[in-house]
C-alpha positions as CSV (number, residue, x, y, z in Angstrom):
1,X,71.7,86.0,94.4
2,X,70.3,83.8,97.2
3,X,70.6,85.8,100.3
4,X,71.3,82.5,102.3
5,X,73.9,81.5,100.3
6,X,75.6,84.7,100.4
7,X,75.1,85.9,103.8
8,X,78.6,86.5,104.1
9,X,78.7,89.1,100.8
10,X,75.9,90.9,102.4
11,X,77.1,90.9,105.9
12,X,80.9,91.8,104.8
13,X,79.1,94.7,102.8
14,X,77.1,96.1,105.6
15,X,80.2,96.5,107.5
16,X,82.0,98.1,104.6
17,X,79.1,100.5,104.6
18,X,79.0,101.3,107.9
19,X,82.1,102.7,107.6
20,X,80.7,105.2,104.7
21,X,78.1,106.5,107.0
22,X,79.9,106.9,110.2
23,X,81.3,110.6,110.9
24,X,79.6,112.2,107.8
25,X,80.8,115.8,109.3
26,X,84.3,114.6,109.0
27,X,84.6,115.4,104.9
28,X,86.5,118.2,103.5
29,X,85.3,121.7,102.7
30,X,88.0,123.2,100.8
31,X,87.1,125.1,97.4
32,X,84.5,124.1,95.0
33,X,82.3,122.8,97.2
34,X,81.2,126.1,98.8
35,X,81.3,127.3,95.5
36,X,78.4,124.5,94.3
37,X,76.4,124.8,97.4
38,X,76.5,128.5,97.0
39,X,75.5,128.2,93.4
40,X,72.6,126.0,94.3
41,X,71.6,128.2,97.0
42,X,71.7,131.4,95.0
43,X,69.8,129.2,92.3
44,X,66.8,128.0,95.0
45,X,66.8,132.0,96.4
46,X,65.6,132.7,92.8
47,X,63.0,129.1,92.4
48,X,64.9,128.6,89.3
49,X,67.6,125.8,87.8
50,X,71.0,126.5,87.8
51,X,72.3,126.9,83.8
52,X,75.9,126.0,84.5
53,X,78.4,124.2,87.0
54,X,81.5,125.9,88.3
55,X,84.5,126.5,86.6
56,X,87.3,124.4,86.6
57,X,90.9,124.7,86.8
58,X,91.6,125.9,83.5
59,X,88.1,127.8,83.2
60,X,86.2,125.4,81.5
61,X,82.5,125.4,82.5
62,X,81.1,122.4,83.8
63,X,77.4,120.9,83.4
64,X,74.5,121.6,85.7
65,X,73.4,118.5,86.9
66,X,75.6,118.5,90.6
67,X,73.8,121.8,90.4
68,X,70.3,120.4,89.9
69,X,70.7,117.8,92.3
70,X,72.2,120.2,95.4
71,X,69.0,122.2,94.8
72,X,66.9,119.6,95.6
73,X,69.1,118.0,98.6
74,X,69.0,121.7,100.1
75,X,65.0,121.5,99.5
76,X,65.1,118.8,101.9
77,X,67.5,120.5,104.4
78,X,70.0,123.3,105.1
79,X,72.5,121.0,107.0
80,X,75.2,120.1,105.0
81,X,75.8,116.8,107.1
82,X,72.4,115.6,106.5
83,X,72.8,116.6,103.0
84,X,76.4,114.8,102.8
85,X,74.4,111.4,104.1
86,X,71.9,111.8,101.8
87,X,74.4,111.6,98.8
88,X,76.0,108.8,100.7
89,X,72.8,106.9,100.5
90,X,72.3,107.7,96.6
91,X,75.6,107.1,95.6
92,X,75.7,103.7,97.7
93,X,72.8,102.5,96.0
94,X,73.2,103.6,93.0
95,X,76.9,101.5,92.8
96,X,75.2,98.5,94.5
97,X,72.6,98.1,91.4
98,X,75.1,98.9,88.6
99,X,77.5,96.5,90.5
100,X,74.8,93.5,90.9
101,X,73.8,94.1,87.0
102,X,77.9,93.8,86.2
103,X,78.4,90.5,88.6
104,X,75.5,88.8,86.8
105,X,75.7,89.4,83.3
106,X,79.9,89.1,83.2
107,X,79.5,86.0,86.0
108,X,81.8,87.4,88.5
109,X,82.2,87.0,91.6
110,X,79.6,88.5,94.2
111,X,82.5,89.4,96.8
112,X,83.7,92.0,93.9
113,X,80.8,94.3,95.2
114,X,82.6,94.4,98.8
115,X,85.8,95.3,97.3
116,X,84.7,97.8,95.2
117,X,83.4,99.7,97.8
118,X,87.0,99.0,100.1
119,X,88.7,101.6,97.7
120,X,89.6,104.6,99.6
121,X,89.4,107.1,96.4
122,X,85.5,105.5,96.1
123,X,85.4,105.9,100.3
124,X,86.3,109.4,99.9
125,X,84.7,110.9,96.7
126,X,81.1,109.0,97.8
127,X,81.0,111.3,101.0
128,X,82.5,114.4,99.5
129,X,80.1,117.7,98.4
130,X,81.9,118.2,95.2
131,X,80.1,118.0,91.1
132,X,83.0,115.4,89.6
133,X,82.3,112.7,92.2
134,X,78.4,112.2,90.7
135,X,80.5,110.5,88.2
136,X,81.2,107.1,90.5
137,X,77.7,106.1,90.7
138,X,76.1,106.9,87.4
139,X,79.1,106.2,85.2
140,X,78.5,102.2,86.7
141,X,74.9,102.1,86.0
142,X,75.8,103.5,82.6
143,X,78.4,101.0,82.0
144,X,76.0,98.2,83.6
145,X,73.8,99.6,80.5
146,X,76.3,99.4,77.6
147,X,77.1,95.9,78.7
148,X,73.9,94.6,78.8
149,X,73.0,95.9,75.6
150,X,75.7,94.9,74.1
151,X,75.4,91.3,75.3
152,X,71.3,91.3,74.7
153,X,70.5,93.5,72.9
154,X,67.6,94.9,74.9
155,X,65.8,97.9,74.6
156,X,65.4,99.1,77.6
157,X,69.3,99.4,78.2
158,X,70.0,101.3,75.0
159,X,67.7,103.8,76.2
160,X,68.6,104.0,80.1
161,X,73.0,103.5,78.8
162,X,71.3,107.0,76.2
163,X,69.7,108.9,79.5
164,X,73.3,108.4,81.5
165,X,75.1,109.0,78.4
166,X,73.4,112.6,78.8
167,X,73.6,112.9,82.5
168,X,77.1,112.3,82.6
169,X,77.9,115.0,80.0
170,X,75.9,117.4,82.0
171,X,78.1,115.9,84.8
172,X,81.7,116.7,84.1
173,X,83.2,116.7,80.5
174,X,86.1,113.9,82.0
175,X,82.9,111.6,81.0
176,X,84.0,111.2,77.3
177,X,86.3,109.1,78.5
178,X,83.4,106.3,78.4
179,X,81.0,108.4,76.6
180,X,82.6,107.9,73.1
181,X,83.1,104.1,73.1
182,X,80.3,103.1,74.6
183,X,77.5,105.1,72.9
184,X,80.1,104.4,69.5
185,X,79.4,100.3,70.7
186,X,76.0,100.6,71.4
187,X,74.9,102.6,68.1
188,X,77.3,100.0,65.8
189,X,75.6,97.0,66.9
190,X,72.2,99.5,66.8
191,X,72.6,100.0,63.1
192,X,74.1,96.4,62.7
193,X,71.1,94.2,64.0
194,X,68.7,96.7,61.8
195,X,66.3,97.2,65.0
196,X,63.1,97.3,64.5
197,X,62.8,100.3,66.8
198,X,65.6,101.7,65.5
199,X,64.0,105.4,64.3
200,X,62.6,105.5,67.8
201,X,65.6,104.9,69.8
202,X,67.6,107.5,67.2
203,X,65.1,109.9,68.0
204,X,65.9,109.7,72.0
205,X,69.7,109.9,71.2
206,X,68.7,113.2,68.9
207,X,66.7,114.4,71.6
208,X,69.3,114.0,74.0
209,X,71.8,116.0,72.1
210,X,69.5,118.6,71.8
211,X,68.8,118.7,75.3
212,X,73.2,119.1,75.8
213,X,73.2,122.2,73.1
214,X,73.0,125.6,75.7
215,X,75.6,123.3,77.4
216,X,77.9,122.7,74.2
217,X,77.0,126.2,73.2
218,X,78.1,128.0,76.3
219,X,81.5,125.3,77.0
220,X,82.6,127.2,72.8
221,X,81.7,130.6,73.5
222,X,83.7,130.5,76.8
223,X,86.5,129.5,74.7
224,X,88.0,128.2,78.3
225,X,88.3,124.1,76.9
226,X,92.2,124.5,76.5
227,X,94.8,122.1,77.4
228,X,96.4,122.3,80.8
229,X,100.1,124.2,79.9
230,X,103.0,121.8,79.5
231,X,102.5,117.9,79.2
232,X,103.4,115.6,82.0
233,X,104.2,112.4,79.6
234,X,104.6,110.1,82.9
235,X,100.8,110.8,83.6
236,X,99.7,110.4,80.0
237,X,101.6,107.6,79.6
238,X,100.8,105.5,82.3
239,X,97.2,106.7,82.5
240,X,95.5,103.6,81.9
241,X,97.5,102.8,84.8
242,X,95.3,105.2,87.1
243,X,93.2,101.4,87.6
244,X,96.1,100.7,90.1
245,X,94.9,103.4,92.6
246,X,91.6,102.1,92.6
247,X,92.5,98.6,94.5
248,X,94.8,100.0,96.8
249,X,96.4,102.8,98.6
250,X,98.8,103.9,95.6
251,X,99.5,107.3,96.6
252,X,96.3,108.3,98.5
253,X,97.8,109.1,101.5
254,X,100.3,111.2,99.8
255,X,97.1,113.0,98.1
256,X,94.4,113.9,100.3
257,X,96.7,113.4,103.6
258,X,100.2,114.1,103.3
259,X,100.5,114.9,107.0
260,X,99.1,111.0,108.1
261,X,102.5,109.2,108.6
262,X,103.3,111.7,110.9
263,X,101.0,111.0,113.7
264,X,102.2,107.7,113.7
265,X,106.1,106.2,115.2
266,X,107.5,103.6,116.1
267,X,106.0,99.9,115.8
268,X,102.5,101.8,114.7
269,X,104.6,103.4,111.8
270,X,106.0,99.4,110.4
271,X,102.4,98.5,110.6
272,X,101.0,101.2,108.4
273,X,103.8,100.8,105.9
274,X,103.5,96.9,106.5
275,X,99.5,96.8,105.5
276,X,100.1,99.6,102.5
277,X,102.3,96.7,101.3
278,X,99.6,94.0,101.8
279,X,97.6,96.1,100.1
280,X,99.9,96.3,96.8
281,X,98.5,92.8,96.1
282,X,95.1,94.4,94.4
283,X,97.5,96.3,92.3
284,X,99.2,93.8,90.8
285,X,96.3,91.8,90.3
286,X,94.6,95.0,88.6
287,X,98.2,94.9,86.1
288,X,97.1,91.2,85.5
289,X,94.2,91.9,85.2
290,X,95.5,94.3,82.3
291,X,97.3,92.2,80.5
292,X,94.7,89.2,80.2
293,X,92.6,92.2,79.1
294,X,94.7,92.0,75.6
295,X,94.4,88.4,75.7
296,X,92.3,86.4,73.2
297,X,91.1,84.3,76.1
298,X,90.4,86.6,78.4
299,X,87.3,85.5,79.1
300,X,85.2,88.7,78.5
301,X,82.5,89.1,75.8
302,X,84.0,90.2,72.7
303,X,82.0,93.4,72.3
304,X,82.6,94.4,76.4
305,X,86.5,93.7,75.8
306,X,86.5,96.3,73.2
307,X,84.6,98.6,74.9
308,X,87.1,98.5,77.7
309,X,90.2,98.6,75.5
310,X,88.4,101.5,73.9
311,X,87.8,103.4,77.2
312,X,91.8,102.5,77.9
313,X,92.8,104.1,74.6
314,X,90.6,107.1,75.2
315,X,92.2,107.5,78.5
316,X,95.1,108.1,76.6
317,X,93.9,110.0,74.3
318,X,92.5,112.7,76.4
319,X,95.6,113.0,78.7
320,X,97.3,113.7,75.7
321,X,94.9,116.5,74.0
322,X,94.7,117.8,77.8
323,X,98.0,117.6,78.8
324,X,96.7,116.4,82.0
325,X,98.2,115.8,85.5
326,X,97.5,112.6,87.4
327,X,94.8,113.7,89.9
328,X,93.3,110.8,90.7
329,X,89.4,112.4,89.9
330,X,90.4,111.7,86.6
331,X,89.3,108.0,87.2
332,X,86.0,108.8,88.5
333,X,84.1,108.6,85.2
334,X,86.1,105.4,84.1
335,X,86.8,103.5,87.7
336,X,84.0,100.4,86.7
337,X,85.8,99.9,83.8
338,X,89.4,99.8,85.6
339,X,87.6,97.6,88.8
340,X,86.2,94.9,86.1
341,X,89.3,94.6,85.1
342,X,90.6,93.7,88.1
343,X,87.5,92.0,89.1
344,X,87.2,89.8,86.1
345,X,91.3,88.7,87.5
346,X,90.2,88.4,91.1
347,X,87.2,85.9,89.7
348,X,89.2,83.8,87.7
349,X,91.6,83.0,90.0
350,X,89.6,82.8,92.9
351,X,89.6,79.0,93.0
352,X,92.9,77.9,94.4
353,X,93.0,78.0,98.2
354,X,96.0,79.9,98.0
355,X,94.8,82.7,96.1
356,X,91.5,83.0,98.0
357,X,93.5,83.7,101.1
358,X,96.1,86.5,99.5
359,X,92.3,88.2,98.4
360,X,91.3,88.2,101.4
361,X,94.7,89.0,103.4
362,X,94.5,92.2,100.9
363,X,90.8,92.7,102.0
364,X,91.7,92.9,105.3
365,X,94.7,95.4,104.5
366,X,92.3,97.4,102.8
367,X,89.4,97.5,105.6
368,X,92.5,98.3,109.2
369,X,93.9,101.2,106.7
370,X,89.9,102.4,105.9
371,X,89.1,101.9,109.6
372,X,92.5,103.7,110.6
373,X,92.3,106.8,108.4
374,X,88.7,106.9,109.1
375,X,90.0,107.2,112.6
376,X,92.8,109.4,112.1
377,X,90.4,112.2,110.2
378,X,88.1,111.9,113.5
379,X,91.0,112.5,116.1
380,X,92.2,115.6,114.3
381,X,89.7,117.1,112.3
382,X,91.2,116.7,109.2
383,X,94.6,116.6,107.5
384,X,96.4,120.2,107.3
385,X,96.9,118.9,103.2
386,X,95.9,121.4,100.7
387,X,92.8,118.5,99.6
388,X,91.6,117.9,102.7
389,X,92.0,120.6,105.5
390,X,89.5,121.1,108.4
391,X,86.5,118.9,108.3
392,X,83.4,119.9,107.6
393,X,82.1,120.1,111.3
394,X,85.0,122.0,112.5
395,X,84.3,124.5,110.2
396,X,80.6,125.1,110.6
397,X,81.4,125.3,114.6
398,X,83.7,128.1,113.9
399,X,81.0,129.4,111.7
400,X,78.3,129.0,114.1
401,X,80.3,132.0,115.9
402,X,80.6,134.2,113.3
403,X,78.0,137.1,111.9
404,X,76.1,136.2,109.0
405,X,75.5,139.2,107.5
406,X,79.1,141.1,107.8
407,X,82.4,140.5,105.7
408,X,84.3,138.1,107.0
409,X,87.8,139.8,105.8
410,X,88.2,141.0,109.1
411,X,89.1,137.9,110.5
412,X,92.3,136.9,111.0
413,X,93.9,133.6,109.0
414,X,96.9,131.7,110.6
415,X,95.8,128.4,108.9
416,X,97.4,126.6,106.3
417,X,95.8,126.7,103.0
418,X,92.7,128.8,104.2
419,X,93.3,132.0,102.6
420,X,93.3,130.4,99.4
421,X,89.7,129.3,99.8
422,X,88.1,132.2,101.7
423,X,84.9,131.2,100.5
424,X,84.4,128.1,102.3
425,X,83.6,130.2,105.9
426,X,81.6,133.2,104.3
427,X,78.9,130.1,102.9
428,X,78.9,128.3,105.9
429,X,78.1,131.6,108.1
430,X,75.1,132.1,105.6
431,X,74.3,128.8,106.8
432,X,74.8,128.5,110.4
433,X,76.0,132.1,111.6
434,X,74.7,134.1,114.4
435,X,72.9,137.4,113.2
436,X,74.2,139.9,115.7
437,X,77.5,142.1,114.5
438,X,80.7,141.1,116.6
439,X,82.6,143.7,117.9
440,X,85.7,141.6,118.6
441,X,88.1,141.3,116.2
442,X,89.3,137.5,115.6
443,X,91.9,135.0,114.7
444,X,91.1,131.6,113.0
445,X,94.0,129.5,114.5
446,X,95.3,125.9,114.8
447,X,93.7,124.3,118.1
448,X,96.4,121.3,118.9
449,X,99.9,121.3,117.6
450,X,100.8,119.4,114.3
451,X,100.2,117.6,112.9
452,X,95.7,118.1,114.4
453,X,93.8,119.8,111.8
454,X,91.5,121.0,113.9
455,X,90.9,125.5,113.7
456,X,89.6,127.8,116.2
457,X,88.7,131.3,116.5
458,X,90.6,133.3,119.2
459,X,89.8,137.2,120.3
460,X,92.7,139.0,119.2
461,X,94.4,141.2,121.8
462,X,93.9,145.4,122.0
């Protein structure tokens, strides 16, 4: 891409990107992720590699790589905000490239890359310490992989699309998802062109799965990969659908901040709802996306349309074997599959003037709401929501007050959600604590009145 040309990409980008990097404290802390940077901890106390991830909601064991690659952020630093802009700068990158492989090889349009990274669900899960969000930036460069093979047939990308393949596994198992057709498309067309390195490239796929076997081995003995109780058919059915949250804010709010629209009134209430309109246009571009997806003329490489019809139908497929709900993390391991599909629309009808200026009008939607909720997280520390909470840096103040080596069940809790997750202040104490036993007996409180996240630590009366 010539940089003069398409100064405008790049400088729209590097706004975008600001935006990721500024206020890294302001993430949540909530559950798991004082669970993985405990893990990782305990793992580096002992110089050795964590075997497994955490479990998740139904007990199933996930891989070790988040683990793996905590262990070496914490090697760097104990400061979970420098650690949290590290992973910002991996995951970044790591889009970009698999994004810039995509545009070129599919010929879509370079302005794609900006609005990928416009997405608040991508916003959000880039910045966040948790083990299913690795999935946003290697699941790209692994589709990036499968494409180009696929379309050239080189080496090279069988072997890095086998490598991600296996990463993504040891990832999170929501990875099938992509894993199955696009290791199944890579090995037919393997077999089918008779490689002459084909015994070779076997053998790394063999080695591979040998390498995933304590993992396989440990996910069957725990006898913990069982469906999620009663099937919600709305979120099975319209699964393929999740693509729709992607380009817009389609229940994100509602998600991760359930308490924004109400620190807002008034005229600054119309405009919130007026630009989460604006922004329903990526949406329906994503829907036609999906249909010209099942179109003979839908101007994608035969093999790369199958691969993403397969990924669709796998979609559907799992939800239905899992019985799962419509949390939108579900999407992380398939989201450049669901943003071709709308990029692939946005490129082909880019041309008319009229259309270029809805895009854009939607762009702009999409960058006041970032900028606004990016604001509105600052301001009150958080969302009192059961996925977000207190940020990060509220939390490791208040921990920066408390004794690191003495239970913590003497505290206190008057804050929504927190005695749920008691975890997430004993971690950070290890962390940042004081090492001197209080002898004042505290409450963890609410600082400002609803709807401010923000928590304090009060001495509690004799």
């Amino acid at each position: 891409m010539n940089f003069i040309q398409n100064w405008k990409v790049y400088g729209g980008l590097g706004f975008v990107l600001v935006c990721y990097f500024l206020f890294p404290g302001n993430v949540d802390w909530i559950c798991d992720q004082p669970l993985l940077i405990n893990k990782a901890l305990e793992a580096n106390r002992f110089n050795r590699w964590g075997e497994l991830g955490i479990a998740g909601g139904n007990g199933t064991l996930y891989g070790p790589v988040p683990n793996f690659i905590y262990q070496v952020l914490l090697r760097v630093t104990h400061d979970l905000v420098g650690i949290v802009l590290l992973k910002i700068l991996i995951s970044v990158a790591l889009i970009f490239i698999g994004l810039f492989r995509i545009s070129n090889d599919l010929n879509l349009k370079k302005e794609g890359m900006i609005f990928a990274f416009l997405s608040p669900f991508v916003y959000f899960y880039t910045r966040t310490l948790w083990d299913n969000v690795f999935l946003i930036p290697v699941s790209v460069i692994y589709c990036s992989s499968v494409i180009r093979y696929s379309l050239f047939r080189r080496e090279i990308e069988f072997v890095l699309a086998t490598v991600t393949a296996a990463i993504l596994f040891h990832i999170h198992l929501m990875s099938v998802i992509v894993l199955i057709p696009g290791c199944g498309l890579i090995n037919i067309l393997l077999l089918k062109e008779k490689h002459k390195r084909i015994f070779l490239l076997l053998l790394l796929q063999l080695i591979m799965v040998f390498v995933s076997l304590p993992y396989l081995k440990a996910i069957f003995l725990a006898k913990t990969l069982v469906p999620y109780g009663k099937p919600q058919w709305a979120a099975i059915i319209f699964s393929p659908l999740l693509g729709l949250r992607l380009v817009g804010y389609v229940g994100f709010f509602e998600y991760f901040s359930p308490n924004f629209f109400a620190s807002f009134s008034g005229i600054g209430k119309i405009i919130i709802y007026f630009l989460i309109g604006v922004s329903l246009i990526g949406p329906i571009m994503y829907l036609g996306g999906l249909k010209s997806l099942f179109s003979s003329r839908n101007g994608f490489p035969v093999q790369v349309r199958w691969f993403f019809i397969s990924v669709l139908a796998m979609t559907v497929f799992i939800s239905l074997k899992m019985k799962l709900k419509a949390h939108p993390h579900y999407m992380n391991a398939s989201w450049a599959v669901y943003f071709c599909i709308f990029w692939k629309k946005l490129s082909d009808s880019y041309t008319p003037n009229r259309i270029r200026k809805m895009v854009w009008l939607w762009a702009g939607s999409m960058v006041l709401l970032l900028v606004v909720w990016i604001e509105y997280i600052s301001s009150n520390s958080g969302d009192r929501g059961l996925h977000f909470g207190p940020t990060l840096n509220n939390q490791i103040a208040i921990a920066k007050q408390l004794d690191a080596e003495e239970p913590l069940n003497e505290i206190t809790v008057d804050v929504e959600n927190f005695s749920i997750f008691p975890q997430r202040l004993t971690v950070l104490a290890g962390l940042y604590g004081i090492h001197r036993k209080s002898v004042t007996r505290m409450k963890l409180v609410y600082a400002e009145d609803y709807p401010s996240a923000e928590i304090k630590l009060i001495p509690i009366e004799k």
